[in-house]
N, CA, C and O atoms as a printed pandas DataFrame, in Angstrom:
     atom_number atom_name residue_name chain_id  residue_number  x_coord  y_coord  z_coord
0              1         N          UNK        A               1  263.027  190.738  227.583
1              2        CA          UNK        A               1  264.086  191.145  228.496
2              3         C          UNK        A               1  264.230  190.100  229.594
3              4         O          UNK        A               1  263.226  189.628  230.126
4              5         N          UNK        A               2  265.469  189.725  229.947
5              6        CA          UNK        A               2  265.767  189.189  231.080
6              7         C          UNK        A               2  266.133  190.083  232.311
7              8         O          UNK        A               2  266.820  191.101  232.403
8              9         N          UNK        A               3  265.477  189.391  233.165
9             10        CA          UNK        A               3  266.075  190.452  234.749
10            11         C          UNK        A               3  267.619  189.046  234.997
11            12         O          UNK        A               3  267.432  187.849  234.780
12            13         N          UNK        A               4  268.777  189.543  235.395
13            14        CA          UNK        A               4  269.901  189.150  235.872
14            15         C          UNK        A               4  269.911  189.642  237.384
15            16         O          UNK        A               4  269.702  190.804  237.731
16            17         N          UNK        A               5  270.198  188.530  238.263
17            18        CA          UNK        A               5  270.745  189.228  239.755
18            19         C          UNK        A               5  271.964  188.699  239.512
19            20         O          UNK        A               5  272.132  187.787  238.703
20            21         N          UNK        A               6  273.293  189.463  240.484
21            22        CA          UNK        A               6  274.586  189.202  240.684
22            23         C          UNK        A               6  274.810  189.628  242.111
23            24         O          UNK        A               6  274.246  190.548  242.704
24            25         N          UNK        A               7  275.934  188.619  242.660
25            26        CA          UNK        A               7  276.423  189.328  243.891
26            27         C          UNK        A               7  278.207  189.833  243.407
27            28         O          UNK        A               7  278.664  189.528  242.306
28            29         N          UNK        A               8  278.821  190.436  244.205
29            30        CA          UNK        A               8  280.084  190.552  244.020
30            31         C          UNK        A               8  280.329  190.957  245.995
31            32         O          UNK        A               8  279.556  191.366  246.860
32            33         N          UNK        A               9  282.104  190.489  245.991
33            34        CA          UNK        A               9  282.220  191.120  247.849
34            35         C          UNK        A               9  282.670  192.453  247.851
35            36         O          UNK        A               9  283.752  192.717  247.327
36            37         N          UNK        A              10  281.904  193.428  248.433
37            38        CA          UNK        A              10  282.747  194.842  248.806
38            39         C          UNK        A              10  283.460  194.653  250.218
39            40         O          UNK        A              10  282.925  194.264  251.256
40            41         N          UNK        A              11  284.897  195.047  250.005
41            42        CA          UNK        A              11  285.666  194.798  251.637
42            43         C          UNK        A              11  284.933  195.960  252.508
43            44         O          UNK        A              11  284.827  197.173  252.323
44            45         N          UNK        A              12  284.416  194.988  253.656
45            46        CA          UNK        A              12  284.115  195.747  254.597
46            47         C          UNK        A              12  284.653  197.531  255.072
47            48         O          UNK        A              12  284.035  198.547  255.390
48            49         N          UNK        A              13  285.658  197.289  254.950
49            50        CA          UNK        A              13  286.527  198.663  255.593
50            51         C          UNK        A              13  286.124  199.853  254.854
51            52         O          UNK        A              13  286.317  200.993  255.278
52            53         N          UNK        A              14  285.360  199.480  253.347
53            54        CA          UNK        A              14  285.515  200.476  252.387
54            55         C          UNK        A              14  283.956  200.707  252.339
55            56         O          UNK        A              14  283.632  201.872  252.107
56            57         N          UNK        A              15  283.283  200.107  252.457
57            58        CA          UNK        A              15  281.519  200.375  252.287
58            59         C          UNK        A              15  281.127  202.057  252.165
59            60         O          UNK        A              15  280.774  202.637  251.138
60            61         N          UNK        A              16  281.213  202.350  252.842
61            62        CA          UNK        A              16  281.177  204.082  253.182
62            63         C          UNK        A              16  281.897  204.569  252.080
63            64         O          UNK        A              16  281.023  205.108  251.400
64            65         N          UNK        A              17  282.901  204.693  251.532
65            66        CA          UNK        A              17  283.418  204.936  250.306
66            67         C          UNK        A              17  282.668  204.894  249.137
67            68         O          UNK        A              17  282.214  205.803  248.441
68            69         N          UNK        A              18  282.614  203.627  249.034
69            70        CA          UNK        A              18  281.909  202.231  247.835
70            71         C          UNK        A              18  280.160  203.262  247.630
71            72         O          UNK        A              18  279.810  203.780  246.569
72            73         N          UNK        A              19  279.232  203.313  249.151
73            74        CA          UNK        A              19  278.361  203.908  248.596
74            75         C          UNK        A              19  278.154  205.557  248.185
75            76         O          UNK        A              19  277.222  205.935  247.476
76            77         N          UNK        A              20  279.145  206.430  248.733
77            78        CA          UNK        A              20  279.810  207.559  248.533
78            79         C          UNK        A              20  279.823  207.878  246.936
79            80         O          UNK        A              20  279.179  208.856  246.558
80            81         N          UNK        A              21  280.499  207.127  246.027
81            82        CA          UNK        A              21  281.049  206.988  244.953
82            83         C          UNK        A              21  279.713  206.864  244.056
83            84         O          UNK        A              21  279.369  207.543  243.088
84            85         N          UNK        A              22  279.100  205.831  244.659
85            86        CA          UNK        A              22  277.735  205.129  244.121
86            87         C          UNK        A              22  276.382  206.299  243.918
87            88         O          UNK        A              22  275.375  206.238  243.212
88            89         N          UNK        A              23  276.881  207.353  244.879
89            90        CA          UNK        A              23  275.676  208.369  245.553
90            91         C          UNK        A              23  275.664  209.369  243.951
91            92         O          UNK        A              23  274.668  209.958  243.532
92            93         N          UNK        A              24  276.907  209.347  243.330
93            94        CA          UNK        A              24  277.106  210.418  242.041
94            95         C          UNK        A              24  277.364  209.743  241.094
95            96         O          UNK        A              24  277.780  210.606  240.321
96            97         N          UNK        A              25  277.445  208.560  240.425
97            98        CA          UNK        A              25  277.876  208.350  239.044
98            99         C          UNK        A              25  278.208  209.270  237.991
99           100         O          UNK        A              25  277.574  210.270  237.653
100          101         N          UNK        A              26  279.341  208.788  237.483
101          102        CA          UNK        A              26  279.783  209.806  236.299
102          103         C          UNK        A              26  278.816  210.036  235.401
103          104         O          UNK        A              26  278.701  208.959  234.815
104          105         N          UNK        A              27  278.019  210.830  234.922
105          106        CA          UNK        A              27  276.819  211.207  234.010
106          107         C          UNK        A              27  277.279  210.376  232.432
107          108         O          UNK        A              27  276.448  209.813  231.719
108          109         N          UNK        A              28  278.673  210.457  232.137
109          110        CA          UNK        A              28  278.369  209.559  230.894
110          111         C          UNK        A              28  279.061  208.330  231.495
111          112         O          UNK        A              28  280.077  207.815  231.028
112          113         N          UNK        A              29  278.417  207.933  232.550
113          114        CA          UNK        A              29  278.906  206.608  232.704
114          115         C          UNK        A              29  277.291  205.678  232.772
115          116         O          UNK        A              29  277.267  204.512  232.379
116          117         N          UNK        A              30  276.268  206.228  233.206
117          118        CA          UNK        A              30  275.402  206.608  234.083
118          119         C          UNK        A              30  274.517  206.344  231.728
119          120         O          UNK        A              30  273.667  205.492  231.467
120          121         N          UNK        A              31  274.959  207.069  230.929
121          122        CA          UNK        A              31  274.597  206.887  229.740
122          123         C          UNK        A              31  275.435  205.486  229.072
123          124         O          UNK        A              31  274.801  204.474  228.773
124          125         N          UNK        A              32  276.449  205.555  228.948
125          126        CA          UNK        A              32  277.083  204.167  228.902
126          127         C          UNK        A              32  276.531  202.762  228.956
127          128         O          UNK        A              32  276.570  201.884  228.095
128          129         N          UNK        A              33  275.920  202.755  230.377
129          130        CA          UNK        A              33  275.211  201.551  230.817
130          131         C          UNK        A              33  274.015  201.400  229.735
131          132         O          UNK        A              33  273.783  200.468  228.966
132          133         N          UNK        A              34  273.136  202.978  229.987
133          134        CA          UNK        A              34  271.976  202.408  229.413
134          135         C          UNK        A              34  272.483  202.095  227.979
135          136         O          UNK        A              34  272.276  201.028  227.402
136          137         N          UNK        A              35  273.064  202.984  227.550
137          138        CA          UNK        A              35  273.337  202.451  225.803
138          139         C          UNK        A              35  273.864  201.100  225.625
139          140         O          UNK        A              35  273.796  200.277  224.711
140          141         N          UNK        A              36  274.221  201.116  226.379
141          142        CA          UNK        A              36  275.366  199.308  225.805
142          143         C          UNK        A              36  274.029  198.313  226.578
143          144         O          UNK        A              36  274.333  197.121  226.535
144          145         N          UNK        A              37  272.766  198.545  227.198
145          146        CA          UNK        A              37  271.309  197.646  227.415
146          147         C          UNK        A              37  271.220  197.383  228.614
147          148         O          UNK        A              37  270.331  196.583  228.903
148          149         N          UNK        A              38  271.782  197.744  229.357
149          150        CA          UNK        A              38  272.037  197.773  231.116
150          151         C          UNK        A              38  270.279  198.322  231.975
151          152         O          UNK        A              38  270.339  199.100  232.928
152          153         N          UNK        A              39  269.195  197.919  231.590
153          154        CA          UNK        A              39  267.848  198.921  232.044
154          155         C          UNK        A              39  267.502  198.573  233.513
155          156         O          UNK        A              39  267.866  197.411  233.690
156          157         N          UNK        A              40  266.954  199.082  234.642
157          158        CA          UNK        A              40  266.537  198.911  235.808
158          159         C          UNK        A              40  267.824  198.727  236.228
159          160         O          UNK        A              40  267.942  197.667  236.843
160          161         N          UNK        A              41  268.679  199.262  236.144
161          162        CA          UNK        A              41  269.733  198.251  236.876
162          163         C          UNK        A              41  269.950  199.155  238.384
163          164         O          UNK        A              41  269.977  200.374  238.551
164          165         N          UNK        A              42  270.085  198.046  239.366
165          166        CA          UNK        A              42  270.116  198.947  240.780
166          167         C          UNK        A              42  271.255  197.781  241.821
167          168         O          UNK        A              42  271.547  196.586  241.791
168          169         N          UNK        A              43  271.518  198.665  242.445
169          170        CA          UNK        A              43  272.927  197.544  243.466
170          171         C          UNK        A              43  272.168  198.013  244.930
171          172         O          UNK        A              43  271.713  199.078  245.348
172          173         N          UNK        A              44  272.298  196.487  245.528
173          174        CA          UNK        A              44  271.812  196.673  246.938
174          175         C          UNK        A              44  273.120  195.971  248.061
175          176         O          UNK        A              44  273.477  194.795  247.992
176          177         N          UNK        A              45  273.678  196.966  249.032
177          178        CA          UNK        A              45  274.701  196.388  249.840
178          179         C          UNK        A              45  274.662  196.687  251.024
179          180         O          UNK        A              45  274.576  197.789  251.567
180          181         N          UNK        A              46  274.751  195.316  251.571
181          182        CA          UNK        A              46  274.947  194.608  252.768
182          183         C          UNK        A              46  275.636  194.955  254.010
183          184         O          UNK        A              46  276.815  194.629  253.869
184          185         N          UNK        A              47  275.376  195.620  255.501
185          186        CA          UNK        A              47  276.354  195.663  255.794
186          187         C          UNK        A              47  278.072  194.912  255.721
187          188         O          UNK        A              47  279.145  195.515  255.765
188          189         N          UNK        A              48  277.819  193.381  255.596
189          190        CA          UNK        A              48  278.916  193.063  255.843
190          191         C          UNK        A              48  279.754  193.077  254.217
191          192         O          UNK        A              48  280.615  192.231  253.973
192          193         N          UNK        A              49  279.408  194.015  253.321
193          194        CA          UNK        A              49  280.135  193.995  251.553
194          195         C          UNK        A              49  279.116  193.114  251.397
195          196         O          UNK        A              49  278.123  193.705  251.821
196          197         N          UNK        A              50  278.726  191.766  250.936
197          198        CA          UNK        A              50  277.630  191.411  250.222
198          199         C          UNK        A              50  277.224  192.498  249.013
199          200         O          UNK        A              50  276.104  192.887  249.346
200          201         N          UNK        A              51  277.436  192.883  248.308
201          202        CA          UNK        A              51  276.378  193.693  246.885
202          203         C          UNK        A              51  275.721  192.770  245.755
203          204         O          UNK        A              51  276.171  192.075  244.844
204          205         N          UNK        A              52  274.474  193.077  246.227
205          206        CA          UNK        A              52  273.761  192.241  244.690
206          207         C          UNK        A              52  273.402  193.379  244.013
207          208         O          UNK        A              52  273.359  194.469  244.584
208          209         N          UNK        A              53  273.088  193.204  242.619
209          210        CA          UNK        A              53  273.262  194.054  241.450
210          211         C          UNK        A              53  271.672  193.103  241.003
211          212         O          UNK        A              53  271.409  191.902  241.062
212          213         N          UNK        A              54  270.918  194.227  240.592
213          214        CA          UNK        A              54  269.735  193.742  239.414
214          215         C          UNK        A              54  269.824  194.698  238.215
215          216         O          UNK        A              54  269.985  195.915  238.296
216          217         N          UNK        A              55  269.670  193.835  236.872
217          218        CA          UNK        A              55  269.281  194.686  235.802
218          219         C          UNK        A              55  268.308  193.837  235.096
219          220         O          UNK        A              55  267.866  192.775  235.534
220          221         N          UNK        A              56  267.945  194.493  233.741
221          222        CA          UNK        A              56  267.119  194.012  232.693
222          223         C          UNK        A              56  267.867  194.376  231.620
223          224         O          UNK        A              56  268.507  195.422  231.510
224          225         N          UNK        A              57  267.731  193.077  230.458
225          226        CA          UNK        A              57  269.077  193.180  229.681
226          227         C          UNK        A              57  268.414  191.874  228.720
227          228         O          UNK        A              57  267.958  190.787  229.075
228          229         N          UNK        A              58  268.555  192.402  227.550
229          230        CA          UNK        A              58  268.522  191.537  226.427
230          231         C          UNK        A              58  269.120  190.212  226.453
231          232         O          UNK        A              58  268.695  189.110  226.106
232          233         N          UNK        A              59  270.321  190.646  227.003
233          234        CA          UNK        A              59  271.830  189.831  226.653
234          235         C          UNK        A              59  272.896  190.483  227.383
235          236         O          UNK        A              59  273.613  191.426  227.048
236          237         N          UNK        A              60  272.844  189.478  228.944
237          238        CA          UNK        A              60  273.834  189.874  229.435
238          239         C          UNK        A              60  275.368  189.832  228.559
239          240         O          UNK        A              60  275.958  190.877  228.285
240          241         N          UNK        A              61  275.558  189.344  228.422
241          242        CA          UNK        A              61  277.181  189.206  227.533
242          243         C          UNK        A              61  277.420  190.600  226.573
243          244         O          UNK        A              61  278.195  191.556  226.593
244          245         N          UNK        A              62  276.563  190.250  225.932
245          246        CA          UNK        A              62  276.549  191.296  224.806
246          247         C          UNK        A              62  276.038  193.060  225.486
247          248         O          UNK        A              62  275.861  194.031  224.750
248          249         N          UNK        A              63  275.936  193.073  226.531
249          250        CA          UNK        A              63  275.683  194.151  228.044
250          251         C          UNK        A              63  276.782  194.362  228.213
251          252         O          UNK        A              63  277.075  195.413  227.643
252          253         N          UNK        A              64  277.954  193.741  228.916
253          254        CA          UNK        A              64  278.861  193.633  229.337
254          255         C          UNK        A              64  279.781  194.157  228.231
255          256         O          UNK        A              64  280.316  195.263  228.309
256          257         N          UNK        A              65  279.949  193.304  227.176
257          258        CA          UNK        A              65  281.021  193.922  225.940
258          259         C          UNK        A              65  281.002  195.272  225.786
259          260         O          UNK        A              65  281.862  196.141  225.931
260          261         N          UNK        A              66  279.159  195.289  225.267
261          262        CA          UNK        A              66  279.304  196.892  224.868
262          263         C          UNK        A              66  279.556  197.932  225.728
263          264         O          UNK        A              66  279.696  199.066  225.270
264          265         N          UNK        A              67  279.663  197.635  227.354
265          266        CA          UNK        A              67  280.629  198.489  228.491
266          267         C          UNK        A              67  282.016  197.736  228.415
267          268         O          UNK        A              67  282.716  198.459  229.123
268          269         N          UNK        A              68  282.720  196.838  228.027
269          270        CA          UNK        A              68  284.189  196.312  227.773
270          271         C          UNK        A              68  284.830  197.509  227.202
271          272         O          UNK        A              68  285.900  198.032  227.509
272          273         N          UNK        A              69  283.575  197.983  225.913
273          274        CA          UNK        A              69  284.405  198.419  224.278
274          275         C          UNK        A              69  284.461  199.935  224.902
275          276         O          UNK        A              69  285.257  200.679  224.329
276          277         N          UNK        A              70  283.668  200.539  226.084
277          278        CA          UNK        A              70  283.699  202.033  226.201
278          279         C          UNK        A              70  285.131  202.723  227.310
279          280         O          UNK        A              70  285.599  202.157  228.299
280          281         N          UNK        A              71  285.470  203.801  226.849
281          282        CA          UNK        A              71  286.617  204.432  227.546
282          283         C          UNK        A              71  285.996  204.330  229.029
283          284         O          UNK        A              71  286.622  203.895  229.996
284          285         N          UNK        A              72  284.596  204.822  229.061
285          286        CA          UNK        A              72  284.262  205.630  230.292
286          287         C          UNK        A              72  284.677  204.639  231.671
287          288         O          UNK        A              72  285.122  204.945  232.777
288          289         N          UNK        A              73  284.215  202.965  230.889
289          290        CA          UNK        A              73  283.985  201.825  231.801
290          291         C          UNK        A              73  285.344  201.629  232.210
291          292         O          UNK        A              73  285.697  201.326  233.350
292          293         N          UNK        A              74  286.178  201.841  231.101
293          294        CA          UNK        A              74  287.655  201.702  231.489
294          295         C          UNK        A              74  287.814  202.128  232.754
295          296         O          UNK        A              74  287.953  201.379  233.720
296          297         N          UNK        A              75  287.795  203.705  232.797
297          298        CA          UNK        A              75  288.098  204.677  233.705
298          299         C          UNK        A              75  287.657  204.310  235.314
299          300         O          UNK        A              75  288.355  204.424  236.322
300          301         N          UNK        A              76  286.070  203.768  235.179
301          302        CA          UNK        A              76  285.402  203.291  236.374
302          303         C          UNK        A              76  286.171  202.269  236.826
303          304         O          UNK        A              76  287.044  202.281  237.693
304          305         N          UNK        A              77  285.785  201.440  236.195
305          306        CA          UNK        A              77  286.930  199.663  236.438
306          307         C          UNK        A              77  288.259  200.380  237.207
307          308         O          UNK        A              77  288.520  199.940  238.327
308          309         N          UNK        A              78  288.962  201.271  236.761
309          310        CA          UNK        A              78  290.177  201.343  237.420
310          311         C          UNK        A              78  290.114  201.588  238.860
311          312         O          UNK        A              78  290.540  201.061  239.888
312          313         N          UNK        A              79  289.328  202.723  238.480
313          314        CA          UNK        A              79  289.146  203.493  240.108
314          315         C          UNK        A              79  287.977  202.457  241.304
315          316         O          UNK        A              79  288.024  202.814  242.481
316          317         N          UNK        A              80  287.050  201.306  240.972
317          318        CA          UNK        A              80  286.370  201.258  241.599
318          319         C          UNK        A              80  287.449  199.229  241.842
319          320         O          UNK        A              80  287.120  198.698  242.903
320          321         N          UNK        A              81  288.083  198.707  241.323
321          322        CA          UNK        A              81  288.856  197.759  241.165
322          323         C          UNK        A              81  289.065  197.253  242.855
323          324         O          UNK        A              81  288.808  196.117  243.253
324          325         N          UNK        A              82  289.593  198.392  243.724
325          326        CA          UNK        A              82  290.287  198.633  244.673
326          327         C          UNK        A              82  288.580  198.101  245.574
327          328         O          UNK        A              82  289.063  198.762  246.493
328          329         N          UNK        A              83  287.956  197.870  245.820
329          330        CA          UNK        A              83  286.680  197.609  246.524
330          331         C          UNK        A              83  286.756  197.071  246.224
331          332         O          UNK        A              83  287.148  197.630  245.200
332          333         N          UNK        A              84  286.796  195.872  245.923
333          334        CA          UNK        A              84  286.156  193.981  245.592
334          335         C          UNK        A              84  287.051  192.886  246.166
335          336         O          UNK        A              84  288.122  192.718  245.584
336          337         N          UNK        A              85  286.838  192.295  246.976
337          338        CA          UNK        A              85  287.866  191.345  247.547
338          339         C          UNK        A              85  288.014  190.049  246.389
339          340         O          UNK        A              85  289.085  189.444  246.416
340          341         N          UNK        A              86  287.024  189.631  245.429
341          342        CA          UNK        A              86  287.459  188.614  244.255
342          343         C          UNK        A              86  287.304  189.304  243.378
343          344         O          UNK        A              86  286.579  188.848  242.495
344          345         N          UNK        A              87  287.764  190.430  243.206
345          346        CA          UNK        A              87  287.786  190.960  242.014
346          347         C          UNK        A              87  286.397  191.248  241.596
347          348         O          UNK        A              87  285.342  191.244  242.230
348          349         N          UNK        A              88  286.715  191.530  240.204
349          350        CA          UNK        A              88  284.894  192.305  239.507
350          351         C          UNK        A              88  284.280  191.167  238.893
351          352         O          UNK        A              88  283.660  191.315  237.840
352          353         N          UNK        A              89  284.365  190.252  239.339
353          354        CA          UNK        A              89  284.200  188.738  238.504
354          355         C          UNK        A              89  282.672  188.753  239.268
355          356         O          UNK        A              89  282.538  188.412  240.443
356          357         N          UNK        A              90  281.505  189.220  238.374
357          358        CA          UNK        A              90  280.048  189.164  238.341
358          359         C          UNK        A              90  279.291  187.815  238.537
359          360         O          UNK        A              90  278.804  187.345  237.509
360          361         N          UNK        A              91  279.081  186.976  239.931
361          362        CA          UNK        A              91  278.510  185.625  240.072
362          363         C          UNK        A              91  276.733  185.911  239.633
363          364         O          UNK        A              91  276.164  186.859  240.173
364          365         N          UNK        A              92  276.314  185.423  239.088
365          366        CA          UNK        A              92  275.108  185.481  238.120
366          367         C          UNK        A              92  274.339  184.440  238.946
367          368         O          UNK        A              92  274.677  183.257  238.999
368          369         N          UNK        A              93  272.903  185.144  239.815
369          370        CA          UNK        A              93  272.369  183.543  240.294
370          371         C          UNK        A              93  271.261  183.263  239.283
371          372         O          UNK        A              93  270.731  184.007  238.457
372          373         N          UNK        A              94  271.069  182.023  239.572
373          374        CA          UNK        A              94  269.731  181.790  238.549
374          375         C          UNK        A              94  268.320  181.810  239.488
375          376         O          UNK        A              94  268.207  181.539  240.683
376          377         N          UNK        A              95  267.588  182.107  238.799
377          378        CA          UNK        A              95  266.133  182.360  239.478
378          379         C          UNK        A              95  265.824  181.599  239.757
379          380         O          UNK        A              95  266.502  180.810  239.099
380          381         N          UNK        A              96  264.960  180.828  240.564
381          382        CA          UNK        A              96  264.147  179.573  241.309
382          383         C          UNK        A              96  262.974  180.115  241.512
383          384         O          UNK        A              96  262.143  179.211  241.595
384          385         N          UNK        A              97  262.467  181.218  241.642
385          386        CA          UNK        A              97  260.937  180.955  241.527
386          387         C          UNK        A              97  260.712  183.027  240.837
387          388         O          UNK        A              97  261.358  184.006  241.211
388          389         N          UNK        A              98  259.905  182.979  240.099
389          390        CA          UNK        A              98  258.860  183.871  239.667
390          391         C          UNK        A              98  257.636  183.962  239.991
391          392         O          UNK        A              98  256.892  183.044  239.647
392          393         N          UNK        A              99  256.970  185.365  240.917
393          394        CA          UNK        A              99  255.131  184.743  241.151
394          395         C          UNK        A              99  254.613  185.407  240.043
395          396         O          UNK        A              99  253.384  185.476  240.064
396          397         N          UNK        A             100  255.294  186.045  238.838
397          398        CA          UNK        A             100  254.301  186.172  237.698
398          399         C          UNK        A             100  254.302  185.434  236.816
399          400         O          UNK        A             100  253.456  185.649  235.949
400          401         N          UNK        A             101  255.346  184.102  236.610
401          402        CA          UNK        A             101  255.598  183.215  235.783
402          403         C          UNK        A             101  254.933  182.312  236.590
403          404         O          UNK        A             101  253.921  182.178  235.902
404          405         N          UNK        A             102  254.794  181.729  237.366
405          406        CA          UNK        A             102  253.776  180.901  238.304
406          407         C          UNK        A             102  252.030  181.317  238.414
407          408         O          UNK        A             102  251.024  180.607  238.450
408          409         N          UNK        A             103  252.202  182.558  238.441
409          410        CA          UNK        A             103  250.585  183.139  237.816
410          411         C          UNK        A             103  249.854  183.154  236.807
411          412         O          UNK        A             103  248.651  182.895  236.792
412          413         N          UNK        A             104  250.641  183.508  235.750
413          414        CA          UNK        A             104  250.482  183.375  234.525
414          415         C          UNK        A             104  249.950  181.751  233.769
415          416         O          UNK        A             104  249.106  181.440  232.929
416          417         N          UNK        A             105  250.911  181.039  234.554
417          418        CA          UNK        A             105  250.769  179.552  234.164
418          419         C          UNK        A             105  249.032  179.013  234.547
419          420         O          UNK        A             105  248.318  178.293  233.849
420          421         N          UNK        A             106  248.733  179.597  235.774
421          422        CA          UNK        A             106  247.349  179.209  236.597
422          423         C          UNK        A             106  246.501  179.530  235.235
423          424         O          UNK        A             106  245.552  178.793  234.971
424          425         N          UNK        A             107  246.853  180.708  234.296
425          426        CA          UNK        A             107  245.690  181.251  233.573
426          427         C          UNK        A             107  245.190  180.118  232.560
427          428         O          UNK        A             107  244.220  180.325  231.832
């Protein structure tokens, strides 16, 4: 498994909303994720919008599709669209350091 971090911008004005929404997930949306390989996944946000997103995931891409191909994601995407100042366009950082991949190596 790979762990993925992402940030995306939530507009300020809406935060309170954004985590409102976040507080109940739709129950088969909430199944969705995990089925299509979405595991650990958790969003942390910023006062100023900043949201980073962590999951664990085989294959991000192939993560993503198999929520593309579902109605439910449809439905979310529409309604949650309206919060993102660049859109839902997922910036992916790359890792720079691991202390269990740096530990491991010592062995």
């Amino acid at each position: 498994m790979r762990r993925v971090c992402f940030t995306l911008q939530v507009k300020p004005d809406m935060l309170e909303e954004y985590r409102r929404r976040h507080a109940q997930v739709w129950p088969d949306m909430l199944v969705a994720l995990r089925d299509a390989g979405w595991h650990e996944y958790q969003l942390f946000l910023r006062d100023d919008g900043l949201l980073v997103g962590t999951l664990l995931t085989e294959d991000l891409a192939a993560a993503q599709a198999a929520m593309d191909a579902t109605e439910v994601s449809a439905r979310w995407e529409a309604q949650m669209a309206e919060f993102f100042i660049h859109g839902r366009h997922l910036v992916v950082l790359d890792e720079v350091f691991n202390l269990e991949h740096q530990l491991g190596a010592l062995q």
